[in-house]
TORMARVEX-641083 format. One record per residue (C-alpha): residue in three letters; x, y, z. Coordinates in steps of 0.02 Angstrom, whole numbers, plus 50000, padded with zeros to 5 digits. Layout:
// TORMARVEX-641083
ALAXYZ/...
END
This chain:
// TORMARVEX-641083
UNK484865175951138/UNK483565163951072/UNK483195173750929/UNK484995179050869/UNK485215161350878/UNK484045155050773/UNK484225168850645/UNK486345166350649/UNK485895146250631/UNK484725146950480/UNK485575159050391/UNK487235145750419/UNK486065129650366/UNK485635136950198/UNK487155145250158/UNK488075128850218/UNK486905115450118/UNK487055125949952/UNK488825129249970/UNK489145109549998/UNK487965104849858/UNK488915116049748/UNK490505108749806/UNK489775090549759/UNK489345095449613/UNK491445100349585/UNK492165086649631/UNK491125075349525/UNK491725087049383/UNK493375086549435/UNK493605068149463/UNK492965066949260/UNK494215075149214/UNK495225058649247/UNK495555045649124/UNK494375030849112/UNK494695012449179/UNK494524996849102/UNK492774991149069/UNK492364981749251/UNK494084982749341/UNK493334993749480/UNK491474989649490/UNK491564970949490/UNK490724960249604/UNK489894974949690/UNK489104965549839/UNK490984961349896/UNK491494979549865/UNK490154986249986/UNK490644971250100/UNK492454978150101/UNK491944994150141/UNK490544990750287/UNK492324981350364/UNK493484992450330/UNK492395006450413/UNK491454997750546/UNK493124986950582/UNK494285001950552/UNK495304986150500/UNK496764997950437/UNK496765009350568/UNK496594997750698/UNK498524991050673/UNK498875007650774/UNK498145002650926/UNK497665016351035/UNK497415032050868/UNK496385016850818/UNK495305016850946/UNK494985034050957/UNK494655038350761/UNK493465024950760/UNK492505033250889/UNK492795049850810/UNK492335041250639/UNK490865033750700/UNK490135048950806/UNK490285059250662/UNK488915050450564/UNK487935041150677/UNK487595058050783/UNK486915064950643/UNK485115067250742/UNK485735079550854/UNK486135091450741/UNK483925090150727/UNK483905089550904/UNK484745105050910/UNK483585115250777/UNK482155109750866/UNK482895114851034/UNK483255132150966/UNK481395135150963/UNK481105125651117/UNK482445121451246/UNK481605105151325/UNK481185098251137/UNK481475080951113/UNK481555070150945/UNK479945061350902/UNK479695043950950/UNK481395040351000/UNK481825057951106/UNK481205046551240/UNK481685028851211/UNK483305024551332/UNK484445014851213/UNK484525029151092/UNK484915039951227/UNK486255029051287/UNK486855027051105/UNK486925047151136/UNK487615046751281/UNK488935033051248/UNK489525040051076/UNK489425058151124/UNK490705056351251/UNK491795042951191/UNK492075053251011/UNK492505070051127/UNK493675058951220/UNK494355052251052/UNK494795066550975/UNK495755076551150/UNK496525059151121/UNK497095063450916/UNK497465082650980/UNK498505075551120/UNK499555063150985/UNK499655077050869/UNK500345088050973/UNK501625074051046/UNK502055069450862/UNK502515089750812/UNK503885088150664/UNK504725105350746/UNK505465093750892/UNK507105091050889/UNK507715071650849/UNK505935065450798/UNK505275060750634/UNK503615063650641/UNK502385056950516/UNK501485074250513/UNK502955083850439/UNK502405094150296/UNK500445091350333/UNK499215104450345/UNK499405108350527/UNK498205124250516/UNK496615113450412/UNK497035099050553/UNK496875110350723/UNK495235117850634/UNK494535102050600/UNK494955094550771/UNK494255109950860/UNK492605109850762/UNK492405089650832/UNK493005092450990/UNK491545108951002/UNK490255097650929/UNK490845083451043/UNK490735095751186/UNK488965101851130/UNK487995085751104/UNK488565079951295/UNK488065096351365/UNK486355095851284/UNK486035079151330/UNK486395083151514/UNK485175099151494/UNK483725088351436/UNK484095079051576/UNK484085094651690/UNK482375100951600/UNK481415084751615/UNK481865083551780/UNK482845066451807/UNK482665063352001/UNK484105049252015/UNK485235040551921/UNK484525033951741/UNK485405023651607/UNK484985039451482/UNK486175046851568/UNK487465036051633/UNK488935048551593/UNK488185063351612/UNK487095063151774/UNK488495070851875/UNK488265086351768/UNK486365084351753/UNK486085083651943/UNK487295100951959/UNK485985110551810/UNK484525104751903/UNK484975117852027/UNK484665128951903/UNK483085140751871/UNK482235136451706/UNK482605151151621/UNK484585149851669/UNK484425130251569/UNK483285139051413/UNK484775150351371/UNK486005136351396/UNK485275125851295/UNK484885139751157/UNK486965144051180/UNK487555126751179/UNK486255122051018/UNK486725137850917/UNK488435133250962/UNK488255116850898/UNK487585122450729/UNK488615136750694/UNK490115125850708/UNK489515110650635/UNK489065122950461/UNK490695135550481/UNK491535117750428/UNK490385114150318/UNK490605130550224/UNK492395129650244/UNK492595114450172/UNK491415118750020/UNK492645134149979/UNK494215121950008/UNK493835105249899/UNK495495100749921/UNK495605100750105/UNK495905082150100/UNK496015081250324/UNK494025084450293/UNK493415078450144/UNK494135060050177/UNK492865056950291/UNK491695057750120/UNK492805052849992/UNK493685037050089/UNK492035028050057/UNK492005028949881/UNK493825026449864/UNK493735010849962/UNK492375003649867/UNK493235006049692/UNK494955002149747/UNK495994988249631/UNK495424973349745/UNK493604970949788/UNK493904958949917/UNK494864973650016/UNK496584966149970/UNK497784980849967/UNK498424988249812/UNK500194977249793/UNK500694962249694/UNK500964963049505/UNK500464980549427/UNK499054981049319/UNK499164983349120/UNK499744998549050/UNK498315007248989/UNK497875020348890/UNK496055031248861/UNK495475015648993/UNK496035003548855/UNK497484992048893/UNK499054996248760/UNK499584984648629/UNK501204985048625/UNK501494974648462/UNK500324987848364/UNK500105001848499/UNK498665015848429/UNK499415033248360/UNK498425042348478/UNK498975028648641/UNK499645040148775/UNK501205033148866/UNK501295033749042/UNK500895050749136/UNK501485067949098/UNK500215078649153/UNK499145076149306/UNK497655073849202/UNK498185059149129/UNK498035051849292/UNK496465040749304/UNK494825047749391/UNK495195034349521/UNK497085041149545/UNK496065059049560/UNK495085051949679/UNK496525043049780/UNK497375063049785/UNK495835070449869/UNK495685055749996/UNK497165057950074/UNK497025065650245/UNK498785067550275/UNK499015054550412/UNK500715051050379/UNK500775033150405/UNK501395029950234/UNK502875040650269/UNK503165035950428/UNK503485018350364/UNK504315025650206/UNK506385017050171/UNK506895033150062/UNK506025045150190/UNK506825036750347/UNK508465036850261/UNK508455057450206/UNK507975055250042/UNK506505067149951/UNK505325054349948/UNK503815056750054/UNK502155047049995/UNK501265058250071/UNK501875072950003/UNK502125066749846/UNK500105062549847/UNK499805079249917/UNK500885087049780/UNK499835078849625/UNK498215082549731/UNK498655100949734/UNK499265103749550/UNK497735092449509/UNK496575105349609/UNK497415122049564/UNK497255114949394/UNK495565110649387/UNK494815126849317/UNK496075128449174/UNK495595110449123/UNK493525111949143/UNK493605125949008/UNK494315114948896/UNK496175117048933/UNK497375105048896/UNK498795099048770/UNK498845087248638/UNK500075073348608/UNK501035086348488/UNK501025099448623/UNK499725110648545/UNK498445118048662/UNK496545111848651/UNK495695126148696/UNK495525141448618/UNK495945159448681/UNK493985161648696/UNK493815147748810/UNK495345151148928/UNK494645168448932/UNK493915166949117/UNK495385156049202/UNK495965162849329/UNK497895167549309/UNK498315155849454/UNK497665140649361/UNK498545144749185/UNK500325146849300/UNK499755130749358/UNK499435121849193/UNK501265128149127/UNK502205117049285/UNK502865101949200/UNK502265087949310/UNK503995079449317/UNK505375093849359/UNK506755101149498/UNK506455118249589/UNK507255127949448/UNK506005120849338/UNK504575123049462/UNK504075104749435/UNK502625097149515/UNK503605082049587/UNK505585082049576/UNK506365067149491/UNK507415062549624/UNK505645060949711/UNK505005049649584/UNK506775037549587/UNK507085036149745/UNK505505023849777/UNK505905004549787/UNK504225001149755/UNK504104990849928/UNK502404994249947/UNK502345000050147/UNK501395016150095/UNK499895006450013/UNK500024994950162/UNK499895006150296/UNK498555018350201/UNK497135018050306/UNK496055025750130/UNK496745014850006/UNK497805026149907/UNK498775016449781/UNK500215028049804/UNK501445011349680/UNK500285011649542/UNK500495031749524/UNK502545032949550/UNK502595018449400/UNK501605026549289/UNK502545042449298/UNK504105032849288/UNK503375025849124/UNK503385041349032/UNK505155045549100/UNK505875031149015/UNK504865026848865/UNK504565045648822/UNK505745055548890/UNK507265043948906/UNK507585052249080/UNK508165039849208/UNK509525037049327/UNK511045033149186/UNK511455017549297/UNK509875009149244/UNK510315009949084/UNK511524996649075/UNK510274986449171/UNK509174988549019/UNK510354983948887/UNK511004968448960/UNK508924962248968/UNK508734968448789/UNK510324959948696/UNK510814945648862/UNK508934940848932/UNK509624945749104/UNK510254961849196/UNK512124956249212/UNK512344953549035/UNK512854937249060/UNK512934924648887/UNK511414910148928/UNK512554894948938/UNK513114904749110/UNK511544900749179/UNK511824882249194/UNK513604887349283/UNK513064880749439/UNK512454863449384/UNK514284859949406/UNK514244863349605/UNK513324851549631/UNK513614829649657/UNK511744825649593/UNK510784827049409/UNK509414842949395/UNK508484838949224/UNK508584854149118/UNK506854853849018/UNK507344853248805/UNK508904844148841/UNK508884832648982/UNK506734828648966/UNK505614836648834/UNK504324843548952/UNK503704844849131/UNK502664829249123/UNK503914819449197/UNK504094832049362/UNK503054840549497/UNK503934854949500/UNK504824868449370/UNK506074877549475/UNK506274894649404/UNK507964899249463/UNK507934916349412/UNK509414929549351/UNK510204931549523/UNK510044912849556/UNK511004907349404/UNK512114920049406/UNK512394930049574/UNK513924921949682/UNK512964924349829/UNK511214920049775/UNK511904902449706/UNK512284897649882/UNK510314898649897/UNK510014890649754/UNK511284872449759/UNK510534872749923/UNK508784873849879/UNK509004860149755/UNK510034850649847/UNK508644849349970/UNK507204844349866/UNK508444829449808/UNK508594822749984/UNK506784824650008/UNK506434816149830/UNK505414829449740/UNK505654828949542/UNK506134846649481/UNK506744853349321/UNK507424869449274/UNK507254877749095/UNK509104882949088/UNK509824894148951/UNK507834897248882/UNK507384904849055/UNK507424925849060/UNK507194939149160/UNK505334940449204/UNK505434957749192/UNK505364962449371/UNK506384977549365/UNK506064983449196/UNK504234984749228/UNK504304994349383/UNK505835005449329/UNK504615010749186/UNK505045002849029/UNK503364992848997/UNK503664987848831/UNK505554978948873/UNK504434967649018/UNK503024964948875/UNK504394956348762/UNK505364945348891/UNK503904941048974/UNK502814933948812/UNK504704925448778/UNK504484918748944/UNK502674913148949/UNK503034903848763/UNK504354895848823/UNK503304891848981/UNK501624885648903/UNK502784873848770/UNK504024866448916/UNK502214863449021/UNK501674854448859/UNK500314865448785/UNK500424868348607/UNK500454886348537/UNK499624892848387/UNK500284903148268/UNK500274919848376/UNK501054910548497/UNK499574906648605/UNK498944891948699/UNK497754883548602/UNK496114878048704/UNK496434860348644/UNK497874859448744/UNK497574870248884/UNK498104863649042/UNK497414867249228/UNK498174880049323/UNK498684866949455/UNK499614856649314/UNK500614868149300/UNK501654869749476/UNK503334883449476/UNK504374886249639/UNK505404901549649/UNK506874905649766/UNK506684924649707/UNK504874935349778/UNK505004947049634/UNK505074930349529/UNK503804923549614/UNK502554939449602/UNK502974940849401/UNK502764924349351/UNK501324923049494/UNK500284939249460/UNK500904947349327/UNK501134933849175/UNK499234928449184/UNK499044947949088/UNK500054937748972/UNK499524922448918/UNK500214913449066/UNK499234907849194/UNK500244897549318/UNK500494890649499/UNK501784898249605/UNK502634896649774/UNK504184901649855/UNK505314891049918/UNK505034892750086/UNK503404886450063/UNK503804870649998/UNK505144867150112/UNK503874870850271/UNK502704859950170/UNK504114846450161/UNK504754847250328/UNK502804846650397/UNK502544831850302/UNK504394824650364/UNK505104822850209/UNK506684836050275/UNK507174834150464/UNK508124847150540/UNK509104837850663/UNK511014845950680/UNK510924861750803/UNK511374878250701/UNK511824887250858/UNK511724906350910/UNK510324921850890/UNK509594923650735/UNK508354938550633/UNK507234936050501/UNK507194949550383/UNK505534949550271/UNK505624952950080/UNK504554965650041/UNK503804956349877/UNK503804941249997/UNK502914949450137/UNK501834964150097/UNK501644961549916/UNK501184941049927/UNK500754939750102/UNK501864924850156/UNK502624930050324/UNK502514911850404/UNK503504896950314/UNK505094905450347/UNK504884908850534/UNK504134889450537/UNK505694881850460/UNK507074895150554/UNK505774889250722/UNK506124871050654/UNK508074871250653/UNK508804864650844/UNK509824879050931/UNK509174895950856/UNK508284910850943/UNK507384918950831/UNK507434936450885/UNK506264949850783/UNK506934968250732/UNK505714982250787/UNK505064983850601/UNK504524966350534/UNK503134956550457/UNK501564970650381/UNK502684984050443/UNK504494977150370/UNK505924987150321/UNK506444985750145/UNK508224982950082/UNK508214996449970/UNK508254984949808/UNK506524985749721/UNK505664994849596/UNK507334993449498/UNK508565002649645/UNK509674985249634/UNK510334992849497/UNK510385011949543/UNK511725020449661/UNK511145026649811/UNK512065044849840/UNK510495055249960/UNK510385052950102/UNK510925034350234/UNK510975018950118/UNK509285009950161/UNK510434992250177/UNK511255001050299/UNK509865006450402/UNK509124989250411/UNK510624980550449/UNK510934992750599/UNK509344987950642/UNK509814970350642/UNK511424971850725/UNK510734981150883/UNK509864965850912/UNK511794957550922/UNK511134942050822/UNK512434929450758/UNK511434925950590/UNK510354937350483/UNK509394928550377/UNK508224931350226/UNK507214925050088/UNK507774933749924/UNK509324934349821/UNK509014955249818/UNK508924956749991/UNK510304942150033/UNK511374952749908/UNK510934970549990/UNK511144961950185/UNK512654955250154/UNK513594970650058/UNK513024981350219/UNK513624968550343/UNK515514964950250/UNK515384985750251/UNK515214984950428/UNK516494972750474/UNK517774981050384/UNK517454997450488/UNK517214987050652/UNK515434988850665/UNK515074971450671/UNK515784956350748/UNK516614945250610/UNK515734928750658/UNK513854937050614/UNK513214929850426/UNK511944933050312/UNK511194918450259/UNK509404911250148/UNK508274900950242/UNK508794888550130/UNK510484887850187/UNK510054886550371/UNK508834871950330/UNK510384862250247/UNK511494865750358/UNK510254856450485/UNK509594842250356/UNK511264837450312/UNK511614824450453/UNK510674808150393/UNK509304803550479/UNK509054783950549/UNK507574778050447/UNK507224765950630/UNK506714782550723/UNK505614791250590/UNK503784792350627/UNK502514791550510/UNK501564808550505/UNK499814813350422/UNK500094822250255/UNK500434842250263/UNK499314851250161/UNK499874859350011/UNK500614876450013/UNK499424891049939/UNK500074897949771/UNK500304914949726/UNK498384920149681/
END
């Protein structure tokens, strides 16, 4: 036995190592295949990158949210590298069954380390198996988050840990059997049950189980190795290599998640100038190798979890979108392509190929099939992804939330989308009016300017409009951009007269641009059409930078004379997709300014007892969080503070809030989309809301206040809901519980509240 072991072993071990070397040495290859990056965007400040990823392993601070899977995949995560030793341990026991690593074979906490780890990462993964098998897509009434993974590659690589888990705690408790352990030691504080049972053993009996057990170990531990050498896409192994380096180069090097405002539109790694774009710029992506090496990187990293669909609006309402899949999709067209595109394959902008006949000589047919898929396509034309895939994302950002690798599954969708629209012209037709009405009215209704100051009427007290009531913002604290929907939505005014009605009982100055404010953008940019957000925003930021009195030269830019600091420059927003534009997207721009929501000023005010809620606004109540409020900005709190402040409510949270939110189905553009596959997402939330029987439902953003409330009336008419139940803007409720004046006898002085953070 001995010797068929070690011969089976070493023959593995060399095989293995070259065949993973090899494998390396492809995926390097493959990954520069990618586009490049602009200069610095993912390798600056490297000391906080490695920071990010020591926490994000160590911590399994994304994996952790899931409580118990947490636990055990951090164990399993951690045994797998950290055990590394025994696989010496186990050549060297081959040879000799009692051998014991030098120096430390000895040395009691690194055989408790063993001991501790060993076990713990076999109990983690029956743990995974046991979830797995409890989570099966194939049961009836249960959407599982593994539906469409690789359930084959997953039970093999579970097996191979739970073998090796198996292994290293039953040659632990044979060295303790061999070396004779007469009562219970710390070494082997698990095992000595086990140990004290082998003892009985002759010695020859314990030689061949610990040759079985070691040859065991090794063959398994470089079966997978091999396997996963000849399968470079097998993304349920190689994540446990590849999520390091994906980590440390993702967007954010302070670990922040991929969300916010989307980065530049670039093209050969060079952002695109869209007032002189080059002839040779690329627009968007069309094929998958116009995909950055990072977004490469980001396909073979996935390990097909499932979290991001599992949290997914358009897969939890029947529509075709799947993250998951949809990452898996690109990762295997990118793969199956690979060999076509390392001999040179490839098209040009005109369509011509780049290779010659010579060089595609030796691809294999299965990559040429592969290279003729368009990337964008239905069934019939064997497309990679289908379009109803690509459009029926809202951009609400709960994939690259939940993923515990980092994949920047927003960034990807958009950029496809961008060569739909700006190349292809092929987009839902709805959106099309949408994108007229910004190109000839400046906002999505198609609504003449002068409407935008409509609401300025409504009201019994003066709002400065900056160019005709004051020449600049000197003269206030705050610009209040009051957005498209604000100005112009029925329901979304409510939000705003009683936004600004509130900052005139609590005294702040405000002004609001009026007919010269736009669109940001918001939905142009993340339906696709880059260079239609490029023009209104520079329109915007001009307009901006002059009313914030900097002077422009004569391209329209700030001159450094004039420049003023970021925190002179203060802009509340009742709209989050507002609010992340102007706050994270505009600095790209030109402008660089500081922005809150509304609900942070008017915690900030009521802290500081400017606004005191003091007339009961009776019944239950549920918060539901914007998802470019929430998971794209990070502000969860002010609005629960203030709705916690107003006398009489019960706040009452729906299963899916805060990190894990549910969206209303109007980002990334759907406002303005119909919604024909599958349950209306506005639906499914506001079923969610109403099982929680909850007399008001109330938001932060005129999208979602516009999508809640169309669900609810929808409801009521079919009997679904009680009559009584509203949808309402924190703003609202605040009035509503402001309005009765307050005797200036029983106010208490207070200490200052601090400031509320801007958008960074």
């Amino acid at each position: 036995m001995q010797l068929a072991a070690i011969i089976v072993s070493l023959v593995l071990i060399v095989v293995g190592a070259a065949l993973f070397g090899r494998a390396l040495l492809q995926i390097w290859n493959f990954m520069r295949l990618g586009q490049p990056v602009p200069a610095g965007s993912r390798t600056d400040n490297p000391a906080q990158r490695t920071v990010t990823v020591i926490k994000e392993f160590l911590g399994h601070t994304r994996m952790n949210r899931w409580g118990l899977i947490g636990v055990a995949h951090w164990f399993v995560a951690v045994g797998f590298f950290s055990l590394l030793l025994t696989i010496v341990n186990a050549i060297g026991q081959l040879f000799q069954a009692d051998w014991l690593l030098p120096v430390i074979g000895e040395w009691t906490p690194y055989n408790v380390f063993v001991e501790f780890i060993g076990t713990m990462t076999t109990v983690g993964i029956l743990v995974l198996i046991v979830i797995r098998q409890l989570s099966k897509p194939n049961k009836p009434g249960r959407k599982s988050r593994f539906a469409g993974s690789n359930f084959g590659q997953a039970y093999f690589v579970e097996a191979v840990i739970l073998i090796v888990g198996v292994c290293i705690f039953m040659l632990h408790a044979l060295e303790g059997a061999q070396h004779h352990v007469d009562g219970y030691e710390a070494s082997f504080f698990i095992s000595y049950p086990v140990v004290d049972q082998l003892e009985g053993m002759d010695v020859s009996t314990l030689q061949n189980l610990t040759y079985f057990f070691a040859g065991l170990k090794i063959a398994t531990s470089f079966i997978w190795m091999i396997t996963v050498a000849l399968k470079t896409d097998m993304g349920v192994a190689w994540h446990r290599f590849l999520a390091f380096p994906n980590i440390w180069f993702k967007r954010e090097a302070d670990g922040g998640t991929a969300l916010g405002g989307l980065q530049p539109m670039t093209s050969g790694g060079k952002p695109i100038d869209f007032t002189d774009p080059g002839d040779d710029d690329v627009f968007g992506v069309s094929q998958v190798e116009q995909f950055s090496w990072k977004g490469l990187l980001d396909f073979s990293t996935c390990t097909e979890c499932g979290r991001c669909q599992s949290q997914c609006p358009a897969w939890n309402t029947g529509k075709p979108l799947s993250p998951k899949l949809l990452i898996m999709s690109l990762r295997d067209n990118a793969h199956a392509k690979a060999p076509y595109l390392l001999a040179g394959g490839g098209r040009t902008m005109e369509g011509e190929e780049k290779a010659s006949e010579e060089q595609l000589a030796g691809v294999p047919a299965a990559a040429l099939t592969e290279a003729e898929r368009p990337l964008i396509g239905t069934a019939e034309e064997n497309g990679v992804i289908d379009p109803d895939v690509l459009w029926s994302c809202t951009t609400c950002g709960a994939c690259v939330e939940q993923c515990p690798v980092d994949i920047e599954h927003v960034d990807h969708i958009v950029d496809m989308r961008r060569y739909q629209v700006m190349i292809e012209s092929a987009f839902p037709s709805e959106a099309g009016t949408m994108l007229k009405n910004l190109e000839k009215k400046g906002n999505p209704w198609g609504l003449a300017k002068k409407q935008r100051l409509e609401w300025l009427k409504e009201v019994d007290f003066e709002v400065p409009v900056v160019g005709k009531d004051i020449e600049d913002l000197s003269e206030v604290e705050y610009l209040y951009w009051v957005g498209c929907a604000g100005a112009l939505e029925d329901r979304a005014k409510k939000t705003t007269k009683a936004f600004a009605e509130l900052l005139h009982i609590a005294g702040v100055k405000f002004a609001i641009m009026g007919g010269d404010e736009k669109c940001t953008g918001d939905s142009a940019r993340r339906l696709g059409n880059e260079p239609l957000f490029q023009e209104l925003g520079m329109e915007n930021v001009m307009a901006l930078n002059t009313a914030f009195g900097e002077e422009l030269d004569d391209e329209g830019k700030v001159t450094e004379e004039s420049r003023k600091p970021k925190s002179a420059k203060k802009i509340v927003a009742t709209c989050p997709h507002c609010l992340n534009t102007l706050g994270n997207e505009y600095p790209q721009l030109g402008g660089d300014y500081e922005v809150i929501h509304h609900t942070q000023l008017l915690q900030h005010l009521v802290d500081e007892g400017k606004l005191i809620p003091v007339t009961p606004v009776e019944g239950i109540i549920t918060y539901h969080d914007p998802c470019y409020l929430g998971r794209h900005n990070k502000i969860y709190t002010p609005p629960r503070e203030i709705i916690g402040k107003v006398p009489g409510l019960r706040n009452e949270e729906m299963h899916r809030h805060k990190e894990r939110g549910f969206c209303c189905g109007a980002g990334g553009a759907r406002m303005w989309m119909e919604e024909r596959i599958g349950k209306r997402i506005n639906n499914e939330r506001v079923d969610e809301a109403l099982s929680l029987n909850p007399d008001i439902v109330s938001t932060a953003c005129p999208f979602c206040l516009v999508m809640l409330t169309d669900s609810v009336n929808g409801k009521k008419n079919d009997g679904k809901a009680k009559e009584s139940i509203q949808v309402v803007d924190v703003a609202q409720l605040l009035l509503d519980s402001v309005r009765t004046p307050v005797d200036p006898a029983g106010e208490s002085e207070t200490e200052p509240a601090p400031e509320p953070e801007p958008v960074q």
